[in-house]
C-alpha positions in Angstrom: -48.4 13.7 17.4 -46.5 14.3 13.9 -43.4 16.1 13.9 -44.0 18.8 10.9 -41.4 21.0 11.1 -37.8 22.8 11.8 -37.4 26.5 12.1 -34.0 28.2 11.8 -34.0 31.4 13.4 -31.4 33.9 11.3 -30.3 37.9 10.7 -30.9 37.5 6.8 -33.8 35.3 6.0 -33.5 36.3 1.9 -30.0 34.8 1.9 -30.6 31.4 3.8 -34.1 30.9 1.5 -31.8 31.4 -1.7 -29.1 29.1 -0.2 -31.9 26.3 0.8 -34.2 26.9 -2.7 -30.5 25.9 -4.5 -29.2 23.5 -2.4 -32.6 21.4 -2.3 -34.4 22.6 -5.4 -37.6 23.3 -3.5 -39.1 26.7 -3.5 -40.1 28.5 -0.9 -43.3 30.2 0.3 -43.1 33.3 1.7 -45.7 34.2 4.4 -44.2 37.9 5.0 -40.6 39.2 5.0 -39.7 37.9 7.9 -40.6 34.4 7.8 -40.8 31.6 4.5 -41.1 27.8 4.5 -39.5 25.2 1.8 -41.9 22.2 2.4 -41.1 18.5 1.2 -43.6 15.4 1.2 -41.7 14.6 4.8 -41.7 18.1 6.8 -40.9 21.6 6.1 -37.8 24.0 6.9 -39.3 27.3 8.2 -36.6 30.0 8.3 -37.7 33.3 10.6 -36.2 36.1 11.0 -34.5 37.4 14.2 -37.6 40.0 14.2 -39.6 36.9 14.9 -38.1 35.9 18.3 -40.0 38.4 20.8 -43.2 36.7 19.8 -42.1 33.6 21.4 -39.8 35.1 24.1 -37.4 38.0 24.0 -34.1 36.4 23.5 -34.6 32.7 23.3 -33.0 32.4 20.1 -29.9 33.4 18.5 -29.3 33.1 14.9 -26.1 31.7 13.5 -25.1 30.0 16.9 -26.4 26.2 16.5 -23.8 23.4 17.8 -25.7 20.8 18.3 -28.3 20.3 15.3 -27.9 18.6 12.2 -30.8 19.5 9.4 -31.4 16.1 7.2 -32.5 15.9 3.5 -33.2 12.7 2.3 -32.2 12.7 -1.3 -31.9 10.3 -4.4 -28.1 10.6 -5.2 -26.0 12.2 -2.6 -22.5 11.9 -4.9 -24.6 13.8 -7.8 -26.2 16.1 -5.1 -22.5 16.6 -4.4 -21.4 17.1 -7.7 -24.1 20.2 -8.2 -23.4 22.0 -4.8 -19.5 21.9 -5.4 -18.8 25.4 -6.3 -22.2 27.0 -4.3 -21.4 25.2 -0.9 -18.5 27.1 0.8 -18.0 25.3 3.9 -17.8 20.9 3.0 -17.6 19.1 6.5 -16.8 16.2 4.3 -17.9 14.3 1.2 -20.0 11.6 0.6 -19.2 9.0 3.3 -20.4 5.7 3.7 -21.8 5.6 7.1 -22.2 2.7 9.7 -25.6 2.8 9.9 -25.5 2.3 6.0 -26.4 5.9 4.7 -24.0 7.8 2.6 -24.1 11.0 3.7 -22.9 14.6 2.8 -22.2 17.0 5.8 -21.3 20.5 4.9 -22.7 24.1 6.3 -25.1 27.0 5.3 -24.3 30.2 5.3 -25.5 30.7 9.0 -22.9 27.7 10.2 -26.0 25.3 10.2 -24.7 21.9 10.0 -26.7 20.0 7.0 -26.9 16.5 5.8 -27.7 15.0 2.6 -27.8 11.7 2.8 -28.6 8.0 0.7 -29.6 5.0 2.3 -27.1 2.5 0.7 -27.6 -0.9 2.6 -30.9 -2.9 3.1 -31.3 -2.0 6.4 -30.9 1.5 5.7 -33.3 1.4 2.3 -36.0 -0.4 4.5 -35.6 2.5 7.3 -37.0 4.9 4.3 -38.8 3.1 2.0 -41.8 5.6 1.2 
């Protein structure tokens, strides 16, 4: 098995693309109106529109009301990453914090309320969790 993807069901699929394409400098690709992908070495973001749900089952999803998932970028930098997406990101949950687990790590939300992490391993441990 090989975990590919996350998809974020949402009622304006233009606005979260243009929020993800700036806060993570990947483009996306568009299969129709309804539905794009922004796809890193690691996995891709797929972001659907509500239109999409009654494929899978009528009311199974509902956009902007996720409490319980945290969407994870692995990045370079997180404090520069931070420095660029001050003034574009609206909603901080905080800044760069040194985590136990030896990641620093940026938690803030997209436009939908989607919690999102940016994070840099820091310690050994962490580095050696990631090393590519």
């Amino acid at each position: 098995m090989d975990f590919v993807s996350i998809r974020v069901i949402t009622g304006d699929v233009a606005r979260l693309v243009a929020f993800y394409e700036k806060a993570t400098g990947v483009s996306a690709a568009w299969a129709t109106e309804d539905f794009a992908e922004l796809r890193t070495p690691g996995a891709t973001l797929a972001i659907a529109s509500t239109r999409t749900v009654p494929l899978f089952a009528p009311g199974s999803s509902r956009p902007a009301d996720n409490h319980s998932v945290i969407i994870e970028f692995l990045v370079d930098d997180v404090d520069r990453v931070y420095e660029n997406l001050t003034g574009f990101v609206s909603d901080f949950v905080n800044e760069p914090t040194t985590m136990p687990w030896g990641n620093r790590s940026l938690l803030f939300r997209d436009p939908d309320g989607n919690l999102v992490n940016f994070f840099t391993p820091v310690t050994q441990a962490a580095m050696e969790t990631f090393a590519r």
